[in-house]
PDB file of N, CA, C and O in Angstrom, chain B, residues numbered from 101:
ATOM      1  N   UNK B 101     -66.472 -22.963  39.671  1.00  0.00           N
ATOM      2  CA  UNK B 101     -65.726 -22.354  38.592  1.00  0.00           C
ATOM      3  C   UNK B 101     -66.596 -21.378  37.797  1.00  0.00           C
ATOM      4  O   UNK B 101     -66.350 -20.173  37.748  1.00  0.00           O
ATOM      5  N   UNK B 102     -67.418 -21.846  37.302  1.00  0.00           N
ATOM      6  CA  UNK B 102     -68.553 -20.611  36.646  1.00  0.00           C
ATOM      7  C   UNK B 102     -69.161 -19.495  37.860  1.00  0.00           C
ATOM      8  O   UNK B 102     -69.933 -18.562  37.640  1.00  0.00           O
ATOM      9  N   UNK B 103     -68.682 -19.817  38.936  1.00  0.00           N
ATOM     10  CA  UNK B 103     -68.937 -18.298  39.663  1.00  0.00           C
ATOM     11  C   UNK B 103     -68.327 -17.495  39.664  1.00  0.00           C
ATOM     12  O   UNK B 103     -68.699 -16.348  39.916  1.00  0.00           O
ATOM     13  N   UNK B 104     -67.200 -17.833  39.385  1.00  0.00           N
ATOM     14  CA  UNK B 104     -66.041 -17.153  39.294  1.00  0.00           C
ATOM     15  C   UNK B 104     -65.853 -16.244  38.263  1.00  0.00           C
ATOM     16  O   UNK B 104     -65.671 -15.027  38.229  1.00  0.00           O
ATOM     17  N   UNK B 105     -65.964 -17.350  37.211  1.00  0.00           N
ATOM     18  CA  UNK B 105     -66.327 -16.661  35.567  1.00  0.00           C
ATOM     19  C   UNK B 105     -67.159 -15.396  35.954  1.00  0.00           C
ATOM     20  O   UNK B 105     -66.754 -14.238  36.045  1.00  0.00           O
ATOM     21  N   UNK B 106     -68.678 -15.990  36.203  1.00  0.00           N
ATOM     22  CA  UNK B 106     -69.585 -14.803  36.319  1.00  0.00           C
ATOM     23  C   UNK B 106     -69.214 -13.240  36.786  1.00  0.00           C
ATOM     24  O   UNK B 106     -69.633 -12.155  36.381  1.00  0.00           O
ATOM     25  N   UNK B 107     -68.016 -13.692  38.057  1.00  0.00           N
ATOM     26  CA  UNK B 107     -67.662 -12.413  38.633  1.00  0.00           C
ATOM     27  C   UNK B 107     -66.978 -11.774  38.314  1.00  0.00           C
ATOM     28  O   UNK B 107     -66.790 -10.602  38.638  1.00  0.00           O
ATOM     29  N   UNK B 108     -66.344 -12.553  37.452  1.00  0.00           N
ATOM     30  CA  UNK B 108     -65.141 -11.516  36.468  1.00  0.00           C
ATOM     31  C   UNK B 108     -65.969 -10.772  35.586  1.00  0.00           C
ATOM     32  O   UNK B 108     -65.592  -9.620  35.372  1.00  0.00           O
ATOM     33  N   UNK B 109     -66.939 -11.130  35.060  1.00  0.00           N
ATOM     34  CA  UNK B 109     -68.107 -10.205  34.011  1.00  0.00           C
ATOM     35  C   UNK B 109     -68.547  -9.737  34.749  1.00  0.00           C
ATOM     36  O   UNK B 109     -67.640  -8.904  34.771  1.00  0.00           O
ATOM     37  N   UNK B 110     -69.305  -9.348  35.664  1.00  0.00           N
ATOM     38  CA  UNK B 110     -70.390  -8.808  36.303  1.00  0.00           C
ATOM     39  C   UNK B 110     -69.562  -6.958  35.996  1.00  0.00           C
ATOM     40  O   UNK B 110     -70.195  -5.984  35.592  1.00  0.00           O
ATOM     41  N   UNK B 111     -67.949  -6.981  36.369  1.00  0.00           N
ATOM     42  CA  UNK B 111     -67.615  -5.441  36.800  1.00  0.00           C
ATOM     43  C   UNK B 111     -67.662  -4.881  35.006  1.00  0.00           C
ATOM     44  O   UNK B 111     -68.005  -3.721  34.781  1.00  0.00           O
ATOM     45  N   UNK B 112     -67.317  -5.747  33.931  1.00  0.00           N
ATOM     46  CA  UNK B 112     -67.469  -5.041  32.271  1.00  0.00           C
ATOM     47  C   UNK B 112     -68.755  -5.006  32.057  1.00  0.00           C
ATOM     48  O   UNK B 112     -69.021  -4.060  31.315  1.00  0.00           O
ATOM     49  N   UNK B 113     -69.628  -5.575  32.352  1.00  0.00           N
ATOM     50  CA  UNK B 113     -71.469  -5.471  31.880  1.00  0.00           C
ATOM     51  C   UNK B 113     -71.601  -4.011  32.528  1.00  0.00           C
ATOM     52  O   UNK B 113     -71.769  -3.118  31.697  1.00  0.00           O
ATOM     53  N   UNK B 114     -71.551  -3.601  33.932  1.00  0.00           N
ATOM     54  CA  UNK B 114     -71.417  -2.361  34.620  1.00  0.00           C
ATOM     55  C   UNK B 114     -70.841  -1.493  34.270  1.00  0.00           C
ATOM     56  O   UNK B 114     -71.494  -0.452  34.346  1.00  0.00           O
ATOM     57  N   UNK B 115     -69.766  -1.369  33.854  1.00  0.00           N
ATOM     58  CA  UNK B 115     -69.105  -0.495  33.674  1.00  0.00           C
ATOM     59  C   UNK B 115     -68.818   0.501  32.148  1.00  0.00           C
ATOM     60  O   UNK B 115     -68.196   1.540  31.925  1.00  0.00           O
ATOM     61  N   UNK B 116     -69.728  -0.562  31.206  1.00  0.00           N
ATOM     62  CA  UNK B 116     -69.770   0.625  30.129  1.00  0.00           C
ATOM     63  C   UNK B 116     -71.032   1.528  30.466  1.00  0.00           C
ATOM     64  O   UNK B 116     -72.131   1.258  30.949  1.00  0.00           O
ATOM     65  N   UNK B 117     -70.452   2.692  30.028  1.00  0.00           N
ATOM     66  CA  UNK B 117     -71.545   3.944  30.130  1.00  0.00           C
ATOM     67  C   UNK B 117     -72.509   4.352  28.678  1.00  0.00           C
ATOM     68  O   UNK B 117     -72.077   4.632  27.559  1.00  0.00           O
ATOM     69  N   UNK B 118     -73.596   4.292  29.032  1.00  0.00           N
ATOM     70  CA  UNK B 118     -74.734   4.640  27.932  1.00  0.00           C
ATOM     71  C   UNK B 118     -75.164   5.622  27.412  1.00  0.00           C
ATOM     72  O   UNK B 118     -76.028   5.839  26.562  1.00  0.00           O
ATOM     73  N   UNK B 119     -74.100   6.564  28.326  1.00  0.00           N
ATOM     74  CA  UNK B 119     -74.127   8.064  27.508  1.00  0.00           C
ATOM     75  C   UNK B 119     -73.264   8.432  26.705  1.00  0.00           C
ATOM     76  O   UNK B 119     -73.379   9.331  25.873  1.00  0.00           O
ATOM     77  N   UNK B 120     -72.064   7.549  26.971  1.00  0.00           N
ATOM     78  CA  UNK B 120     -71.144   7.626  25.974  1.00  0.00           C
ATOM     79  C   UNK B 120     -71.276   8.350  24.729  1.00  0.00           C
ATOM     80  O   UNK B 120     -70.487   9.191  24.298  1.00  0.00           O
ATOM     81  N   UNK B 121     -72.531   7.875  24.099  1.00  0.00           N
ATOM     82  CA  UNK B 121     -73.391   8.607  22.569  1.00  0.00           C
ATOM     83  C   UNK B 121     -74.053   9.862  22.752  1.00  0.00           C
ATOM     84  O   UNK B 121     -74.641  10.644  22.005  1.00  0.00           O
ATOM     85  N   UNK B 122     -73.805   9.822  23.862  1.00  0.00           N
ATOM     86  CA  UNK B 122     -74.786  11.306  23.979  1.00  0.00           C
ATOM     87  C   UNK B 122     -73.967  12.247  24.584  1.00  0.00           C
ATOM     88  O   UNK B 122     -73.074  12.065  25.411  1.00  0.00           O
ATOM     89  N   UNK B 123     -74.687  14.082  23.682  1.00  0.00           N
ATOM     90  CA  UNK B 123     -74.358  14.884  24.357  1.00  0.00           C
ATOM     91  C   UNK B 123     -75.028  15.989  23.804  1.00  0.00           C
ATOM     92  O   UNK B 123     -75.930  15.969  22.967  1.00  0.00           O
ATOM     93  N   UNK B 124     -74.255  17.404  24.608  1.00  0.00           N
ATOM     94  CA  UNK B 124     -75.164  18.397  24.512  1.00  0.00           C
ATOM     95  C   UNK B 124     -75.105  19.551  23.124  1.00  0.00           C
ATOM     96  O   UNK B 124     -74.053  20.094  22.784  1.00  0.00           O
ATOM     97  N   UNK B 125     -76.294  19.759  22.506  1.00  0.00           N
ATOM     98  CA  UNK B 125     -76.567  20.134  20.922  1.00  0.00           C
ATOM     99  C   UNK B 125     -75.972  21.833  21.277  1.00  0.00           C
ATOM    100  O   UNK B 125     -76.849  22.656  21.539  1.00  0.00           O
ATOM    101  N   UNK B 126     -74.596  22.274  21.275  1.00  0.00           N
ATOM    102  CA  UNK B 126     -74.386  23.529  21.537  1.00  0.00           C
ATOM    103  C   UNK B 126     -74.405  24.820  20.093  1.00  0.00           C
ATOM    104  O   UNK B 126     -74.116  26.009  20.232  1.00  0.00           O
ATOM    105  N   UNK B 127     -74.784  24.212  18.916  1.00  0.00           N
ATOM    106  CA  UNK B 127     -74.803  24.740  17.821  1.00  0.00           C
ATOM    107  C   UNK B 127     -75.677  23.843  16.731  1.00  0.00           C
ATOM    108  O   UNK B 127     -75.591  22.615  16.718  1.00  0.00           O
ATOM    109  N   UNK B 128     -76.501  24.560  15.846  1.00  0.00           N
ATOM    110  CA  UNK B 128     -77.317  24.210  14.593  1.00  0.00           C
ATOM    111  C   UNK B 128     -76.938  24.505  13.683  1.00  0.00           C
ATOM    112  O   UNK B 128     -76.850  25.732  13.703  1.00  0.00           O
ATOM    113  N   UNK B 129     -76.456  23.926  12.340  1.00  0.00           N
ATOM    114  CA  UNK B 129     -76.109  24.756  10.810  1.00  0.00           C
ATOM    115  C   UNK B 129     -76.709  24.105  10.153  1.00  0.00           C
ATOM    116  O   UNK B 129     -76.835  22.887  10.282  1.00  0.00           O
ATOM    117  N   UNK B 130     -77.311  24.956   9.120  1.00  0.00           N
ATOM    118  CA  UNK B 130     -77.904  24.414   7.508  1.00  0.00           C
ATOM    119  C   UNK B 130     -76.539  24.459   7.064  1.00  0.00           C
ATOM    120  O   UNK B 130     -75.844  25.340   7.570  1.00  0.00           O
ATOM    121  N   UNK B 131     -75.948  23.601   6.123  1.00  0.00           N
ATOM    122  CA  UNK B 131     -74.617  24.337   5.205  1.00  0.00           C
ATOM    123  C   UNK B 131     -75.095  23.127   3.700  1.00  0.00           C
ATOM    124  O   UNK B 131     -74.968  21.908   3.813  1.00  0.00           O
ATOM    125  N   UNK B 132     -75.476  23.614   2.771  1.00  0.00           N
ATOM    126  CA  UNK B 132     -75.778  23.199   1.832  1.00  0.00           C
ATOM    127  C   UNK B 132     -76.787  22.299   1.740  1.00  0.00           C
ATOM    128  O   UNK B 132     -76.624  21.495   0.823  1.00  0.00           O
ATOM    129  N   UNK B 133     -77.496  22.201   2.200  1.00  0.00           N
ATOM    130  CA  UNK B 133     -78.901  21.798   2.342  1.00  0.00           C
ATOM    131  C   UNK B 133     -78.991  20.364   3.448  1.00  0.00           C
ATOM    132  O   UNK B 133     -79.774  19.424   3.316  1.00  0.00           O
ATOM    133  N   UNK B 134     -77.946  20.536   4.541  1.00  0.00           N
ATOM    134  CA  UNK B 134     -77.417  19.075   5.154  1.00  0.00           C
ATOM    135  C   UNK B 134     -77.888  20.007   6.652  1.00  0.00           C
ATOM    136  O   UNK B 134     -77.533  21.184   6.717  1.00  0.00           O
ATOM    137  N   UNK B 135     -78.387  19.621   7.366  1.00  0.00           N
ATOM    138  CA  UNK B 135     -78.615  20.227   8.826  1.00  0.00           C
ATOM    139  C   UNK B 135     -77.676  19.010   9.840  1.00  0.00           C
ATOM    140  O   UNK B 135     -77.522  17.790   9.900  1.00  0.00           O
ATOM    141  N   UNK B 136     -77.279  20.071  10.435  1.00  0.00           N
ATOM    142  CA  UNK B 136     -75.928  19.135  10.897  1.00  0.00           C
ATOM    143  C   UNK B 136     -75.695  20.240  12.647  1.00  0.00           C
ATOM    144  O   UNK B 136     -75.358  21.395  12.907  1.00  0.00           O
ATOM    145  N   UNK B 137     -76.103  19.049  13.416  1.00  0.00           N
ATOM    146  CA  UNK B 137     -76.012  19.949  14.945  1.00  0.00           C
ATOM    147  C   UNK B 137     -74.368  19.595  15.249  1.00  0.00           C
ATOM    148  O   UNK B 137     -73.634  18.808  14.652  1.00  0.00           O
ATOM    149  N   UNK B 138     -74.152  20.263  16.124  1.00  0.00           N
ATOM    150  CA  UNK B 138     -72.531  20.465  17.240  1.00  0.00           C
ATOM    151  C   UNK B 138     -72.845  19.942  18.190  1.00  0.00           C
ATOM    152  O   UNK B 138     -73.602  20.627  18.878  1.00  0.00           O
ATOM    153  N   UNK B 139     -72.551  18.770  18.668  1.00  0.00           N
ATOM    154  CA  UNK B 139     -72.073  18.466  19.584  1.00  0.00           C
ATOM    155  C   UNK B 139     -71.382  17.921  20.451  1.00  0.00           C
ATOM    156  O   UNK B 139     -70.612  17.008  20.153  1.00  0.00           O
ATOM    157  N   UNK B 140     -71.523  18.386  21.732  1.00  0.00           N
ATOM    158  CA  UNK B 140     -70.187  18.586  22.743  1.00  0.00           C
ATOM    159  C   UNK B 140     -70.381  17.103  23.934  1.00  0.00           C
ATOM    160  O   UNK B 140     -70.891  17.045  25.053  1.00  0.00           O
ATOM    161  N   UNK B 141     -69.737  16.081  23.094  1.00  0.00           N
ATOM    162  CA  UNK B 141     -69.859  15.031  24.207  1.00  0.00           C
ATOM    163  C   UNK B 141     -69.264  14.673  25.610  1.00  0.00           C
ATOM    164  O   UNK B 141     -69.559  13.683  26.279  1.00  0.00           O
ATOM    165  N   UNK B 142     -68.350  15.685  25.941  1.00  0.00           N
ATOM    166  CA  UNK B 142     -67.568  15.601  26.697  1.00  0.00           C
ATOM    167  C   UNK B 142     -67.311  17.174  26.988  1.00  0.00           C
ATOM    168  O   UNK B 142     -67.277  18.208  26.321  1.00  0.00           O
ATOM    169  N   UNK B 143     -67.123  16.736  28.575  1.00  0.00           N
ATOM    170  CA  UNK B 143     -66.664  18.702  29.102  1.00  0.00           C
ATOM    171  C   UNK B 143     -65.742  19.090  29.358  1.00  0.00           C
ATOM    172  O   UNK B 143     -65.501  20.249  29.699  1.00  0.00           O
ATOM    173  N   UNK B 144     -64.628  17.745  29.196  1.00  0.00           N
ATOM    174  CA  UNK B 144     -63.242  17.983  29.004  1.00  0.00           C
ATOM    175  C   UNK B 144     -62.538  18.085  30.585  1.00  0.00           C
ATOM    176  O   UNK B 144     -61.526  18.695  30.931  1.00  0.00           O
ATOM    177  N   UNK B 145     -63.280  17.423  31.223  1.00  0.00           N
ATOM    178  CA  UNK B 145     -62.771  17.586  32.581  1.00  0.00           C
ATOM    179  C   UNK B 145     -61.871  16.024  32.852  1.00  0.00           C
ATOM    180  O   UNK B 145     -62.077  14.909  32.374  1.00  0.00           O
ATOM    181  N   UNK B 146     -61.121  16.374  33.545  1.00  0.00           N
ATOM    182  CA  UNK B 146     -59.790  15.542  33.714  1.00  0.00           C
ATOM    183  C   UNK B 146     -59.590  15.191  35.241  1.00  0.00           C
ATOM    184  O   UNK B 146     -60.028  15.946  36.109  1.00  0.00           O
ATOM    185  N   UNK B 147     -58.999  14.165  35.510  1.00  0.00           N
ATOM    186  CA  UNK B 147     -58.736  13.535  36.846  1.00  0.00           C
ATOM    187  C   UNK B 147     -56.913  13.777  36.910  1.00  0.00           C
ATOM    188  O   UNK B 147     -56.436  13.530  38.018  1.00  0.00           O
ATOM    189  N   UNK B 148     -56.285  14.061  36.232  1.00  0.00           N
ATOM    190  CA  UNK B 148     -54.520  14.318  36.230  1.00  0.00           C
ATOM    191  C   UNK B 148     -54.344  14.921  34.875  1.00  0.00           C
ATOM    192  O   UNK B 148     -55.276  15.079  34.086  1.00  0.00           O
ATOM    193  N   UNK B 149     -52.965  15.287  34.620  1.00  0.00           N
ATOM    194  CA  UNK B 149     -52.455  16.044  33.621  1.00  0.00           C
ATOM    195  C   UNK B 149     -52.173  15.212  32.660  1.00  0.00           C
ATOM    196  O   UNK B 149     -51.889  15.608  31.529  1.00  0.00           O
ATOM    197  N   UNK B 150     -52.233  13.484  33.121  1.00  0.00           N
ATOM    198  CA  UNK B 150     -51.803  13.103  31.819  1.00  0.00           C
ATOM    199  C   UNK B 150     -52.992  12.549  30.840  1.00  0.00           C
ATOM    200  O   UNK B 150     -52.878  11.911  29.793  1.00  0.00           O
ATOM    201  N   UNK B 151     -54.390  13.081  31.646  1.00  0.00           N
ATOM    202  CA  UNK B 151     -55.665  12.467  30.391  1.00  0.00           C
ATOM    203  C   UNK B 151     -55.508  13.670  29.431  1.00  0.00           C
ATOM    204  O   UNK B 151     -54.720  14.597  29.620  1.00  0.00           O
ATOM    205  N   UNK B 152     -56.393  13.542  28.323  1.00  0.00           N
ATOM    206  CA  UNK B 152     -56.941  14.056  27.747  1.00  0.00           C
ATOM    207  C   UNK B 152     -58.079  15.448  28.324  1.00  0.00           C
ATOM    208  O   UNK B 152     -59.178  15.157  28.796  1.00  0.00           O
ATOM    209  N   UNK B 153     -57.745  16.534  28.232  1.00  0.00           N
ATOM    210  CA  UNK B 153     -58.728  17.270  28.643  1.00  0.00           C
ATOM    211  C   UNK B 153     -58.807  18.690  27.738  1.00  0.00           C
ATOM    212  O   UNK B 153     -58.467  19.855  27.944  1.00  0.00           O
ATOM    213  N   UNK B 154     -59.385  18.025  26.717  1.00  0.00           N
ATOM    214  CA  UNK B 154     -59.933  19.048  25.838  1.00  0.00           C
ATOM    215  C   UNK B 154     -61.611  18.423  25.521  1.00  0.00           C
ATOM    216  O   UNK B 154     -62.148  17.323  25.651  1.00  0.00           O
ATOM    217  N   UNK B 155     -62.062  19.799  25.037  1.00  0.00           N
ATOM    218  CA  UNK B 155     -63.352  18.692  24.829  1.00  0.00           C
ATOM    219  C   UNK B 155     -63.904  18.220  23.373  1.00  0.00           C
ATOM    220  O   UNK B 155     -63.867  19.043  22.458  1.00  0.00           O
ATOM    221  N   UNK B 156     -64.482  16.742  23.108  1.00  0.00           N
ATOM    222  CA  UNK B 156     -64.971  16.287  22.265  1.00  0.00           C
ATOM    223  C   UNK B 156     -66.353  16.662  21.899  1.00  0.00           C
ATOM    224  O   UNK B 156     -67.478  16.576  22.391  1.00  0.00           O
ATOM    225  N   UNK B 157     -65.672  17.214  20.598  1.00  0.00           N
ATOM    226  CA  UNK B 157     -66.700  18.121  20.121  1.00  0.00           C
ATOM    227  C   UNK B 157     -66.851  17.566  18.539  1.00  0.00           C
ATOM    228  O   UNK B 157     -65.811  17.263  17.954  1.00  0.00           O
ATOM    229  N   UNK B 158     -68.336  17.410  17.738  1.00  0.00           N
ATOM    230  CA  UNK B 158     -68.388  16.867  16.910  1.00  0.00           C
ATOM    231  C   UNK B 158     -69.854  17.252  16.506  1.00  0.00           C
ATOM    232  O   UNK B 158     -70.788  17.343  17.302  1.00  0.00           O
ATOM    233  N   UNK B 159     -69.950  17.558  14.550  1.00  0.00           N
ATOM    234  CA  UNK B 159     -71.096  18.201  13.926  1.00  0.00           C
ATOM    235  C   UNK B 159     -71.338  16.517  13.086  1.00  0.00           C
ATOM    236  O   UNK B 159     -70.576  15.741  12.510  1.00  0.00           O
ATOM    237  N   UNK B 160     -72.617  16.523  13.366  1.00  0.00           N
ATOM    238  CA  UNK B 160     -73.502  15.032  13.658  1.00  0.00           C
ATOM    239  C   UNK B 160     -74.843  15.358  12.511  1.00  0.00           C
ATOM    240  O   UNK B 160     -75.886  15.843  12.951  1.00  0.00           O
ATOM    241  N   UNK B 161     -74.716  15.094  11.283  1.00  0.00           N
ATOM    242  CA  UNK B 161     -76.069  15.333  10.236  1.00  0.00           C
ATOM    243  C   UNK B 161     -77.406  14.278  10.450  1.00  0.00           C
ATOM    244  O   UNK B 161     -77.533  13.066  10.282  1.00  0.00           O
ATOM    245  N   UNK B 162     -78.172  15.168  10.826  1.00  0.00           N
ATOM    246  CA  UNK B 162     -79.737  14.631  11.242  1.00  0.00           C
ATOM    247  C   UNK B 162     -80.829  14.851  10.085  1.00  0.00           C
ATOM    248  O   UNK B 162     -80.384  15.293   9.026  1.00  0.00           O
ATOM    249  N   UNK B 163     -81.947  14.642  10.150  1.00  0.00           N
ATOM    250  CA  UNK B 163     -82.918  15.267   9.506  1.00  0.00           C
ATOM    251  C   UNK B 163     -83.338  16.514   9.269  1.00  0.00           C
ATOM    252  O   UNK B 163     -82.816  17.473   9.839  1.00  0.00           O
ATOM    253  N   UNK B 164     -84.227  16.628   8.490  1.00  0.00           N
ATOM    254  CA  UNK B 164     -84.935  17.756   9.031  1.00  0.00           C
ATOM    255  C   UNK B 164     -85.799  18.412   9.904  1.00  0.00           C
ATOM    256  O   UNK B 164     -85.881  19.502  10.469  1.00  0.00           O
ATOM    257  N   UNK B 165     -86.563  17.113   9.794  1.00  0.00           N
ATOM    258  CA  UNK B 165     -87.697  17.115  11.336  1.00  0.00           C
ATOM    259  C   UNK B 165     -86.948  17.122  12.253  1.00  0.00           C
ATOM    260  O   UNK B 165     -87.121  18.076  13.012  1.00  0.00           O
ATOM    261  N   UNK B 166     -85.777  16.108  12.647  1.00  0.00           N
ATOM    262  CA  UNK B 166     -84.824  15.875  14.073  1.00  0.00           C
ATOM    263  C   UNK B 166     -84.470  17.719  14.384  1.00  0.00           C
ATOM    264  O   UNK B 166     -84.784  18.351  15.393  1.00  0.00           O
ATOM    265  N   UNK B 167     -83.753  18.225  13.184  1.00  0.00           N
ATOM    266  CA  UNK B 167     -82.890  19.409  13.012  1.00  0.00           C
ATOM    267  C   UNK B 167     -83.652  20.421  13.652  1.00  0.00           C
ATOM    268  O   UNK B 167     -83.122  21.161  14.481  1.00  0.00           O
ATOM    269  N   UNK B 168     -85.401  20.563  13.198  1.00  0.00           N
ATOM    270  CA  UNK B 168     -86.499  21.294  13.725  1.00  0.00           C
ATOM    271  C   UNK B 168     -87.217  21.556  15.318  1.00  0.00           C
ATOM    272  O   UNK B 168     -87.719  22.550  15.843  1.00  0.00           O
ATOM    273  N   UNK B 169     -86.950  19.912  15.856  1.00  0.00           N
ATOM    274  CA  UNK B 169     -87.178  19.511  16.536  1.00  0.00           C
ATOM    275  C   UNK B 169     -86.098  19.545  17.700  1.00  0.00           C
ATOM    276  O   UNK B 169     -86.282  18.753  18.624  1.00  0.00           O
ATOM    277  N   UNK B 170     -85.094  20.301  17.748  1.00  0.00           N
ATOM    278  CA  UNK B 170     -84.061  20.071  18.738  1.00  0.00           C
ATOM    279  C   UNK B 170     -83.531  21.634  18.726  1.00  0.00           C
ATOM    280  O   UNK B 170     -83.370  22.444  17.813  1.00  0.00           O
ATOM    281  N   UNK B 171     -83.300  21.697  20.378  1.00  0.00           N
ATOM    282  CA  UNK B 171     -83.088  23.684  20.303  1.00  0.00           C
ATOM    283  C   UNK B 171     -81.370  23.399  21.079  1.00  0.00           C
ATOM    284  O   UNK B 171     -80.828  22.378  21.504  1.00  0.00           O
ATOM    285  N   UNK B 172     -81.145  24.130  21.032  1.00  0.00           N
ATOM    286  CA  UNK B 172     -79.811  24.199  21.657  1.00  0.00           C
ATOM    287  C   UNK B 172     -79.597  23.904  23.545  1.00  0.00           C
ATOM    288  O   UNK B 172     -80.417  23.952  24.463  1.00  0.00           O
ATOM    289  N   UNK B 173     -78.327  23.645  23.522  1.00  0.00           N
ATOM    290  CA  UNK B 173     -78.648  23.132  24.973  1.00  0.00           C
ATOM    291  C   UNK B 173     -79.417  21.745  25.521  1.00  0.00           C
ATOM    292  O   UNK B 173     -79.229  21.241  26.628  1.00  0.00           O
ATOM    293  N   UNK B 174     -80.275  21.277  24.545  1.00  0.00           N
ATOM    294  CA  UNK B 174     -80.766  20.112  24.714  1.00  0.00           C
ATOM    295  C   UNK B 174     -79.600  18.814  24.490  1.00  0.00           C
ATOM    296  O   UNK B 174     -78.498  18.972  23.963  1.00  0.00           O
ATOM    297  N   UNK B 175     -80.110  17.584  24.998  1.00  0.00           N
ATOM    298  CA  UNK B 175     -78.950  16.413  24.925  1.00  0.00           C
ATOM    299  C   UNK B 175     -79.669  15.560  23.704  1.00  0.00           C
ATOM    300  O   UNK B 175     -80.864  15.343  23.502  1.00  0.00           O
ATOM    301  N   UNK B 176     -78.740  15.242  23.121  1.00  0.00           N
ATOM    302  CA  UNK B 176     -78.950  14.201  21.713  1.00  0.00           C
ATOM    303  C   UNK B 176     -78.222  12.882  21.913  1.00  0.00           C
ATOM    304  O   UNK B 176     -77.382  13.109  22.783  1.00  0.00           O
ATOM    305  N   UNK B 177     -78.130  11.493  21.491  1.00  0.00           N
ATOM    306  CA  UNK B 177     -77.879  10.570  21.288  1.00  0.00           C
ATOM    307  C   UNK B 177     -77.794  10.028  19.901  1.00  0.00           C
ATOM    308  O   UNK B 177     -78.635   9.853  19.019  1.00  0.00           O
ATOM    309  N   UNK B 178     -76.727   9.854  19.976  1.00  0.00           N
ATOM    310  CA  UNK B 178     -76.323   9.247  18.090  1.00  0.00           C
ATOM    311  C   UNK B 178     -76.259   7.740  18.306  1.00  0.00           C
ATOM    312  O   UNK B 178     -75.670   6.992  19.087  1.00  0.00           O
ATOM    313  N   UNK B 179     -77.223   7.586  17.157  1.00  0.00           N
ATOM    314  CA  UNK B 179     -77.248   5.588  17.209  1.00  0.00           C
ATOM    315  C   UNK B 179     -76.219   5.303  16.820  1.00  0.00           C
ATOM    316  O   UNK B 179     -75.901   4.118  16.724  1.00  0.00           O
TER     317      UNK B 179
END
């Protein structure tokens, strides 16, 4: 019986994705003294007409060092 169990978990432990949080920094803004990158977690690509296929796009406020430290095109991860 607990093998069973086990095997029913084994495919949800696998199957979440760890990039989920991450994506690519396609824009930088200062806007009132808040540095705040764009980014594009998703490329909006679709398997049928009835997903979702636009892309998730979202301005994410970091530091200043982070803000300094990150050029465009690079991939970021939000804790």
């Amino acid at each position: 019986m607990k093998k069973w169990i086990f095997l029913l978990i084994i495919p949800f432990v696998f199957a979440c994705n760890a990039d989920e949080n991450c994506g690519k920094v396609i824009d930088k803004v200062v806007k009132e003294n808040r540095y705040l990158l764009v980014i594009r977690f998703d490329d909006g690509a679709s398997t049928s007409q009835s997903e979702f296929s636009g892309e998730l796009v979202s301005d994410i406020e970091v530091s200043e060092d982070m803000f300094s430290k990150l050029t465009e095109g690079e991939n970021y991860c939000v804790e």
